[in-house]
Backbone bond lengths (Angstrom), bond angles and torsions (degrees), N, CA, C in turn:
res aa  C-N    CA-C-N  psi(-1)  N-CA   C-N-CA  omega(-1)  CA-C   N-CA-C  phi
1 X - - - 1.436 - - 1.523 112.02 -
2 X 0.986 109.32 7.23 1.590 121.70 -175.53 1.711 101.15 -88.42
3 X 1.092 110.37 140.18 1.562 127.47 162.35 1.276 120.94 -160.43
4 X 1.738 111.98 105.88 0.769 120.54 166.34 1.605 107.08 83.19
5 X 0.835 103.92 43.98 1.954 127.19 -167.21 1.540 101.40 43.25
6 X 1.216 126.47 11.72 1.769 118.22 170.61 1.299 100.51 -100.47
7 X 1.527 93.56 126.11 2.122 107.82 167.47 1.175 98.21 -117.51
8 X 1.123 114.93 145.61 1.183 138.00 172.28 1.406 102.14 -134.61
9 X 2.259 102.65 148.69 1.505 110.74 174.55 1.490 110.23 -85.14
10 X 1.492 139.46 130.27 1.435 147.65 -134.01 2.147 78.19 -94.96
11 X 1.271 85.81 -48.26 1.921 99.05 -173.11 1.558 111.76 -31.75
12 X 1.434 101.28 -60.58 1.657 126.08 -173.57 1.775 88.92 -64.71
13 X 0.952 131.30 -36.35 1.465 120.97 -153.27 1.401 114.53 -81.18
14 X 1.487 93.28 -19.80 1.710 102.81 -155.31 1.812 84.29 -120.28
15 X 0.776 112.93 43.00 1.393 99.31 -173.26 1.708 105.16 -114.06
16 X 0.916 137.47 75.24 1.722 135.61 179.36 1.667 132.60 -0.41
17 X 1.787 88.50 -60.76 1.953 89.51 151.64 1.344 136.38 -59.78
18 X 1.960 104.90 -41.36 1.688 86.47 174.38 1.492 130.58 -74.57
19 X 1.456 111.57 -17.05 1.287 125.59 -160.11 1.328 116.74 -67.58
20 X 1.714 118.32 -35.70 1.364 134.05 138.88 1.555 129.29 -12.72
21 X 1.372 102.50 -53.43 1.582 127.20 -156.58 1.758 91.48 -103.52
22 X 1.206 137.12 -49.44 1.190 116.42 167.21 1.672 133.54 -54.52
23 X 1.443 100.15 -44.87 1.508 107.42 -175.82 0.865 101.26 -112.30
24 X 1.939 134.40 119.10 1.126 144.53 -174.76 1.838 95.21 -75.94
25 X 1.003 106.56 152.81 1.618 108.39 163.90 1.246 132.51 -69.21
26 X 1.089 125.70 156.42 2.064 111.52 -158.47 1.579 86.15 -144.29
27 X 1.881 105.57 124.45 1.189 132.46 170.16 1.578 92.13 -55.17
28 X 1.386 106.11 149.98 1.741 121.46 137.31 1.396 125.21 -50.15
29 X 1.387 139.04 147.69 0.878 136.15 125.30 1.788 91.77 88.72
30 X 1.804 102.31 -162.79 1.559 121.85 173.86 1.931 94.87 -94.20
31 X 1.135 104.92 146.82 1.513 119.91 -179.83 1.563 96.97 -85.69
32 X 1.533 105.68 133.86 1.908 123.43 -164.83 1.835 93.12 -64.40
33 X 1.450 81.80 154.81 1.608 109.11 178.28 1.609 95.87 -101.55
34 X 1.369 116.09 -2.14 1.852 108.31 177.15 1.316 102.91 -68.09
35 X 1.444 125.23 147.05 1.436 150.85 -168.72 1.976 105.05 -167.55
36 X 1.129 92.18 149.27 1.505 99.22 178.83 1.463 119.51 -66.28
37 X 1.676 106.22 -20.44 1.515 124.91 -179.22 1.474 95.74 -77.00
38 X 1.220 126.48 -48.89 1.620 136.80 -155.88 1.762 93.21 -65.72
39 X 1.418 97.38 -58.80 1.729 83.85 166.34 1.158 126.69 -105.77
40 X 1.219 157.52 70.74 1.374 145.58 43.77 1.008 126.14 -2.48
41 X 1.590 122.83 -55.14 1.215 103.72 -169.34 1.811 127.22 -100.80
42 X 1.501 102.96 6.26 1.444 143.80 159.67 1.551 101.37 -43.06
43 X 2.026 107.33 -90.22 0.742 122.09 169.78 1.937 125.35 -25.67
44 X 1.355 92.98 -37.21 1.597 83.22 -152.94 1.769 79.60 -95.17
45 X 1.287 155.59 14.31 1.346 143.78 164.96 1.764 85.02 -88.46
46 X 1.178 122.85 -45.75 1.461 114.24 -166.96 1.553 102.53 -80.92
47 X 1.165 145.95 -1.81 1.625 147.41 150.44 1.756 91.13 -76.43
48 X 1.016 128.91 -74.82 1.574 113.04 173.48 1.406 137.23 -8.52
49 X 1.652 91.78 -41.64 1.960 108.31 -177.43 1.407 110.27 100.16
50 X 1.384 119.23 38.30 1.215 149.20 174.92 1.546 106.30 -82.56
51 X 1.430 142.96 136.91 1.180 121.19 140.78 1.516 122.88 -89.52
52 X 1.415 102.30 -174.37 2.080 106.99 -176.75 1.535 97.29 -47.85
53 X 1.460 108.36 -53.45 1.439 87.74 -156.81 1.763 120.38 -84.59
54 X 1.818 108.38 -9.86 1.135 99.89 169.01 1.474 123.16 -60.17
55 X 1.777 110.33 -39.38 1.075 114.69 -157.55 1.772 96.61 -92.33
56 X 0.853 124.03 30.42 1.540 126.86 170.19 1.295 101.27 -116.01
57 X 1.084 113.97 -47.58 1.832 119.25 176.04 1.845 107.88 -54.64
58 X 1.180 87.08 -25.08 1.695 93.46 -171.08 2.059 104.31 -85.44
59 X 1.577 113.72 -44.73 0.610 124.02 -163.04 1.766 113.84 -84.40
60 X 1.780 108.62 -14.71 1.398 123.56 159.64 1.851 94.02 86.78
61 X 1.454 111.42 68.09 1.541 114.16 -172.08 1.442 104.05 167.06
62 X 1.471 110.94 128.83 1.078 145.11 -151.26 1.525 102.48 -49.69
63 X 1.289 135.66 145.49 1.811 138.31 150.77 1.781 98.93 -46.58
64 X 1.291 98.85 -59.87 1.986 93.28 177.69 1.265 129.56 -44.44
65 X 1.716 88.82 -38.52 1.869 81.04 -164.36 1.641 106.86 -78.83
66 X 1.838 118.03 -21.59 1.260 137.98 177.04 1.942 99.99 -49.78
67 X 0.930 120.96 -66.67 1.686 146.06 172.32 1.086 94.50 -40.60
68 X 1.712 129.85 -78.08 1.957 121.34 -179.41 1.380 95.03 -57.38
69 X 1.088 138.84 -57.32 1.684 107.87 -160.90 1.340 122.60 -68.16
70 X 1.599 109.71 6.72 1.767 107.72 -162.80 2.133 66.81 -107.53
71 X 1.012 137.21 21.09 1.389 121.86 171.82 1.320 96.71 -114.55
72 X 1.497 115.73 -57.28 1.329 99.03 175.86 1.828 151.83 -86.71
73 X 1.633 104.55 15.43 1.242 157.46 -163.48 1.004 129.85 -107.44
74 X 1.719 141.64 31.00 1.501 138.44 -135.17 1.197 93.48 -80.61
75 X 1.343 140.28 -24.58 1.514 135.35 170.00 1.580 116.65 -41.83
76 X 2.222 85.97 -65.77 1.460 100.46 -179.83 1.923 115.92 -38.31
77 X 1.251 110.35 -45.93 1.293 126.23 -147.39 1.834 93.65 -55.30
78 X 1.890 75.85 -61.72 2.083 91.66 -177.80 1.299 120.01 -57.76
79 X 1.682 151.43 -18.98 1.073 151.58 179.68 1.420 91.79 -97.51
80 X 1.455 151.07 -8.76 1.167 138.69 -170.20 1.793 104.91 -103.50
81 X 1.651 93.42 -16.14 1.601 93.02 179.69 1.898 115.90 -92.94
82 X 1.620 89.47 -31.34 1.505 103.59 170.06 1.795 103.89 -58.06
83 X 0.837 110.98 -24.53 1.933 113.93 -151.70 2.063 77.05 -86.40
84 X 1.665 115.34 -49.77 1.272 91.14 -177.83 1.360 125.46 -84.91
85 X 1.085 118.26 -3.05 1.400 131.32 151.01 1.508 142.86 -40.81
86 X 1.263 93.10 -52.06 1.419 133.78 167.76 2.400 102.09 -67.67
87 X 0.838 83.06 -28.84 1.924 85.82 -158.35 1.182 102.51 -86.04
88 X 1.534 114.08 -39.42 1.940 140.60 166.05 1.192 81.97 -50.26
89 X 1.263 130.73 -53.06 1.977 100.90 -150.40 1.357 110.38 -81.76
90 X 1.737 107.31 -32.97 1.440 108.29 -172.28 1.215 111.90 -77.06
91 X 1.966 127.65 -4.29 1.079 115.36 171.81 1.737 119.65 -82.28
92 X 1.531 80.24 -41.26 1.475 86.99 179.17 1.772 124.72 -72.64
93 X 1.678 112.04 -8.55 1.645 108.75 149.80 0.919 134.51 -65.38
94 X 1.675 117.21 -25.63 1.201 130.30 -166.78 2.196 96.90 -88.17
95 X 1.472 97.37 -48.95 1.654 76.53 167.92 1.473 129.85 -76.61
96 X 1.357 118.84 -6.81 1.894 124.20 169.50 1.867 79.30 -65.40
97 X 1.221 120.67 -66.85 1.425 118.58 -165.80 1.626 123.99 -26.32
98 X 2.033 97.09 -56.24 1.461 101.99 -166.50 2.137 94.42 -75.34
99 X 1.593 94.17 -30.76 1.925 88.16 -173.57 1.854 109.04 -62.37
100 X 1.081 122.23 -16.02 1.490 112.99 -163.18 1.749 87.19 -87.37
101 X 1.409 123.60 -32.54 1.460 123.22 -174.72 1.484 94.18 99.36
102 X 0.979 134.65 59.68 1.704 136.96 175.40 1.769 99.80 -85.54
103 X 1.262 98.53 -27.48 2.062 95.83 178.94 1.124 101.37 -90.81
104 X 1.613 136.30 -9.79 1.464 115.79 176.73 1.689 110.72 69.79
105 X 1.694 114.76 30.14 1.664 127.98 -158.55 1.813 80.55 -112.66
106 X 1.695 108.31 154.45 1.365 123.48 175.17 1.513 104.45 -55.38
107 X 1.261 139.78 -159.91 0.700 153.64 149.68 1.661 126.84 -82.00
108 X 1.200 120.04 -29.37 1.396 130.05 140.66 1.297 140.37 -39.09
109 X 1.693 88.02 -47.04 1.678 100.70 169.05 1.595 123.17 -75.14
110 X 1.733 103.25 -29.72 1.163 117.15 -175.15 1.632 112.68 -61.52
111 X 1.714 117.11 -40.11 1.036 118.85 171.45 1.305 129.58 -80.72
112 X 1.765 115.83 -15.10 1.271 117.77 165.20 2.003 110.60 -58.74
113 X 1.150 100.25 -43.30 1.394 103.79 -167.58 1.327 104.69 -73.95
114 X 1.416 121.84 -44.10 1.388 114.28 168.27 1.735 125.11 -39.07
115 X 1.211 105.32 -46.24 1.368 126.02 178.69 1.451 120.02 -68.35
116 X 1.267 130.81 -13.69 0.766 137.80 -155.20 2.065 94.27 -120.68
117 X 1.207 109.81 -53.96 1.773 105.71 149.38 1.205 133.30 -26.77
């Protein structure tokens, strides 16, 4: 039972309880940068008028890893759709705004600014 001048007891080895207690368990991979803060504050660059990848560039974290966590994240997914939900409306008040003529702007101007939204 010797190898290499190390013996080991086969009993202890094979035994279910100790085997636990010797070898701690080992995560996959790097451990996630997701936090409830991380999205919050995700969300609210993409209520801003941010897209995924601006506000990932901003936030220092991958477009991919943004995409897997909206898979593994059903929270993430739903506050990220409300956030564009939320951004649709304020764009589209702001153009009822410039179409009713609330700035008193030509009509030229009205569509420059539209366009530019």
């Amino acid at each position: 039972m010797a190898r290499s001048g190390f013996r080991y007891n086969p009993a202890v080895f094979c035994d279910p309880q100790v085997i636990p207690r010797l070898v701690p368990p080992r995560g996959r991979g790097r451990p996630t940068l997701f936090s409830p803060e991380l999205m919050e504050e995700f969300c609210g660059l993409i209520a801003d008028g941010n897209t995924v990848g601006e506000a990932a560039i901003k936030l220092d974290i991958g477009r991919r890893t943004v995409m897997t966590w909206f898979e593994q994240y059903p929270e993430f997914r739903k506050e990220y759709e409300e956030a564009v939900i939320f951004r649709n409306e304020c764009w589209l008040d702001d153009n009822v705004d410039i179409a009713k003529d609330v700035t008193s702007a030509s009509t030229a101007d009205r569509k420059m600014i539209c366009d530019q939204a």
